[in-house]
N, C-alpha and C positions, 0 to 999 in steps of 0.2 A: 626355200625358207626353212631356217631351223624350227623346231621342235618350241625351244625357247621366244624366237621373236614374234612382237606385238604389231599386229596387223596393221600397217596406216603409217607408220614409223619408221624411218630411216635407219639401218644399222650402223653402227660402227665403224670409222672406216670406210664405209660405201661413198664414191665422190657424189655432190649436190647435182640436182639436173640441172643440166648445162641448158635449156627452152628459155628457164625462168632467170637463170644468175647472166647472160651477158645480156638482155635486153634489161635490166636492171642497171647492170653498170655501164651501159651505154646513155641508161639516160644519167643516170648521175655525171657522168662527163659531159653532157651535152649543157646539164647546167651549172657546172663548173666555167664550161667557155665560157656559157652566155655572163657569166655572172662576173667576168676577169673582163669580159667585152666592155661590159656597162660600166665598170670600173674605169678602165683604158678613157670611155668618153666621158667620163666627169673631171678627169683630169688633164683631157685636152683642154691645153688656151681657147676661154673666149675671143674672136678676132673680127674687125670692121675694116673698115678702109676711106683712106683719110685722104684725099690730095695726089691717087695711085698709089701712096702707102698704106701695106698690111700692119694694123696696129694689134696691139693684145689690149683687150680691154683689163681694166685696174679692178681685182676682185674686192666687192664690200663697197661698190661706188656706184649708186642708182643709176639706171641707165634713162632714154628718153622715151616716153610712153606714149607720147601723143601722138593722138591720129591725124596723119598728113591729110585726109580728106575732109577735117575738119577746118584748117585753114583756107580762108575766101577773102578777096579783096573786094572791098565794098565798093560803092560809086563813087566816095569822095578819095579813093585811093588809096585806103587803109586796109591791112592784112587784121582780118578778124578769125577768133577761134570759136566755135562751140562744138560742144561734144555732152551726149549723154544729156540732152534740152537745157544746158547750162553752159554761156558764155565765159570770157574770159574776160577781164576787165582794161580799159585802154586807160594808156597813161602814156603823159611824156616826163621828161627830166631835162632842167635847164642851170642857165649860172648867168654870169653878167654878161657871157655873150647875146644872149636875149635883148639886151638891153631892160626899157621899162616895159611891163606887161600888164596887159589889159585881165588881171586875173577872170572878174563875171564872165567874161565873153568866151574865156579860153572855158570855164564849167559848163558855158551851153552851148559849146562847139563838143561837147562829147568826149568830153575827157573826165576817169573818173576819179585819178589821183595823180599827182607830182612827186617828181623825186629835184631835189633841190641841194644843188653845192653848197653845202656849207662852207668849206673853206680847202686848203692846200697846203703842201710843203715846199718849196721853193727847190729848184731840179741843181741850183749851184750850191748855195750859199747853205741851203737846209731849214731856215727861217718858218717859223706857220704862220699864215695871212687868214681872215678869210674873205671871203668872196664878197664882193664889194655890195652887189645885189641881194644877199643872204637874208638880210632882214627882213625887207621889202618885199622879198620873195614868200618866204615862207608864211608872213601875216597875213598876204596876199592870196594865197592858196588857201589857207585856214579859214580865212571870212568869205571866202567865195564856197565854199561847203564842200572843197576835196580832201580826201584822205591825202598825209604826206609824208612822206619819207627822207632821209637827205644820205648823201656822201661825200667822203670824203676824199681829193685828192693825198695821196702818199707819195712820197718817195721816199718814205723811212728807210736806213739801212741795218736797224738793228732790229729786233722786235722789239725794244723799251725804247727807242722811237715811235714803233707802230701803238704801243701803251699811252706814248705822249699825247699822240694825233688823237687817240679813240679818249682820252681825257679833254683835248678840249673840244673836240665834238659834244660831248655829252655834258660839257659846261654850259656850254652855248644851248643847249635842246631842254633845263630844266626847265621854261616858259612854256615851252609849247608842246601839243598836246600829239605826240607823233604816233600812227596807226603805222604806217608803212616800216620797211626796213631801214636800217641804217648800217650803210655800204660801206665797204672798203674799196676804194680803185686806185690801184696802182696798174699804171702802162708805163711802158719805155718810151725815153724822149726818143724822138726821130727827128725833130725841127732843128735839132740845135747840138753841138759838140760841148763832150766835157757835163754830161746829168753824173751827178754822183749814184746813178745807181747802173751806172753804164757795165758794170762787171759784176753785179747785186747775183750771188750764188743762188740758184732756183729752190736748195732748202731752205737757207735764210727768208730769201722770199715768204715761204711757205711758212717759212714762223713768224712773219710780220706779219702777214693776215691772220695765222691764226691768232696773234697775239691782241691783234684789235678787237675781233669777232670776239674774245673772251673778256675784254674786258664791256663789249658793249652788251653782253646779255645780261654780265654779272648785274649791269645798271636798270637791267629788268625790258631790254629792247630786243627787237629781232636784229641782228648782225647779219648779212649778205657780204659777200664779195663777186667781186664786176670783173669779167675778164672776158674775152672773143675767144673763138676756136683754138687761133695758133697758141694760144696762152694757157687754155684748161686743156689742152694735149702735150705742151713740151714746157712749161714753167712752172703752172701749180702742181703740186701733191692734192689730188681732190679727194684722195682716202683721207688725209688727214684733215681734208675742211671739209668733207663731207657733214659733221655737226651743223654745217652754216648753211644757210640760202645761197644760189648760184644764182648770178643775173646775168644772161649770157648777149654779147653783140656779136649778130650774125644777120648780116644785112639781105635778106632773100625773100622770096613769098612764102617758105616756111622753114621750120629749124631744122635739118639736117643734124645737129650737135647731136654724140653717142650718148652723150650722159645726161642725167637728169637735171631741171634749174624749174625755177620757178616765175623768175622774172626773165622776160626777153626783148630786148632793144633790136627790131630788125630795122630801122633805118635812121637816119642823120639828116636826111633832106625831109622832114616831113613840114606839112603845113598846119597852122589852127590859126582861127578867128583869136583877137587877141596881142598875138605876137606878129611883129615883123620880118623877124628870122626866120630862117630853117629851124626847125627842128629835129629831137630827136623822140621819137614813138617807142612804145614798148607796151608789151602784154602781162598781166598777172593771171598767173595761174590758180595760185593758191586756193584760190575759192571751190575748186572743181574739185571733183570725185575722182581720187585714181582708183 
């Protein structure tokens, strides 16, 4: 040591000790990986599996929460949900296939709301009818003490047809006092050749729903749209109706569906006191705690 240098201090010059400078920068690289690693996994695809196909799931599109251990089929053969000491609410949805219906009896057979046709588009011609039972139906529900809901068949092919339909929905609904959703359903004809929506482009689609959905909230109602699996995986954009309720048909002891809904129709053959037909059952979620 020179004459001149200060005890404790590094000269000039002299290289740093190498004890202290590579396990330093070893760890600084170690958290460079880890930190390009974490990176690398938020930017892999979410993925599920659908039918033996790998799907990517749609980012910004709720996925399905509920607890498959929560679904139980009672003794009268109904799939019920609770979760968190808080059930799910049972309901069916009917039209003039029903015929006429015994509404009191269908309320104390354990039902606790309807979803009820109000009317259709005609799958050739394009005409809107509505359901012949509509009236009867839903005064009928109303005086029996259920909450209710209605939809509408579509086969709009523009969205200012899907405006049309969701106008006179909402003409017809200023009487009565609706708690429930008000649906959009469009399905593909399968029964019959020549539906003018037989070539309906799955954006278009996608702007007819949303085009109803927006005109029925503007009316100060909850808007839903009704589609099955094959449909909310290969025909709706469910990022762009994600704003709406999702009512989903998947006929099973419980929902499988990746994404999130709120209303779920698991079967077509169900029974209640009241009606003569089959019906169809479904779950609201809504009330529950996610």
């Amino acid at each position: 040591m020179s004459a001149n240098a200060t005890p404790g201090r590094r000269e000039k010059g002299k290289p740093q000790n190498r004890t202290t400078f590579f396990p330093r920068f070893i760890a600084v690289v170690l958290i460079l990986l880890a930190f390009v690693g974490f990176l690398f996994y938020l930017l892999q695809p979410v993925t599920f599996t659908y039918r033996g196909m790998t799907m990517e799931a749609v980012p910004g599109v709720a996925v399905n929460r509920y607890d498959p251990d929560g679904f139980y089929t009672d003794e009268k053969g109904r799939v019920q949900y609770t979760s968190k000491g808080a059930s799910a609410r049972a309901g069916i949805d009917v039209s003039y296939s029903q015929g006429d219906i015994d509404w009191p009896a269908v309320a104390a057979d354990g039902v606790d709301f309807a979803i009820i046709r109000l009317g259709y588009r005609g799958y050739t011609q394009g005409a809107i009818q509505t359901d012949s039972c509509f009236f009867q139906n839903i005064q009928g529900a109303l005086d029996a003490g259920l909450d209710v809901g209605v939809y509408f068949f579509s086969q709009a092919i523009t969205p200012e047809e899907a405006r049309q339909e969701a106008d006179y929905t909402l003409s017809l609904l200023e009487s009565y006092p609706i708690t429930c959703p008000v649906v959009y359903d469009w399905e593909p004809i399968t029964f019959a050749e020549g539906a003018r929506t037989d070539q309906l482009d799955h954006e278009v689609l996608t702007q007819c729903a949303a085009a109803f959905c927006q005109r029925v909230a503007q009316a100060g109602y909850t808007p839903a749209v009704y589609f099955n699996q094959e449909m909310g995986y290969f025909s709706f954009d469910l990022k762009e109706l994600s704003p709406f309720q999702f009512w989903l048909a998947e006929y099973d002891s419980y929902p499988s569906f990746y994404y999130g809904f709120t209303l779920w129709q698991y079967t077509h053959e169900g029974r209640v006191d009241g009606i003569q037909t089959p019906v169809d059952w479904n779950l609201d979620f809504s009330q529950l705690k996610r």
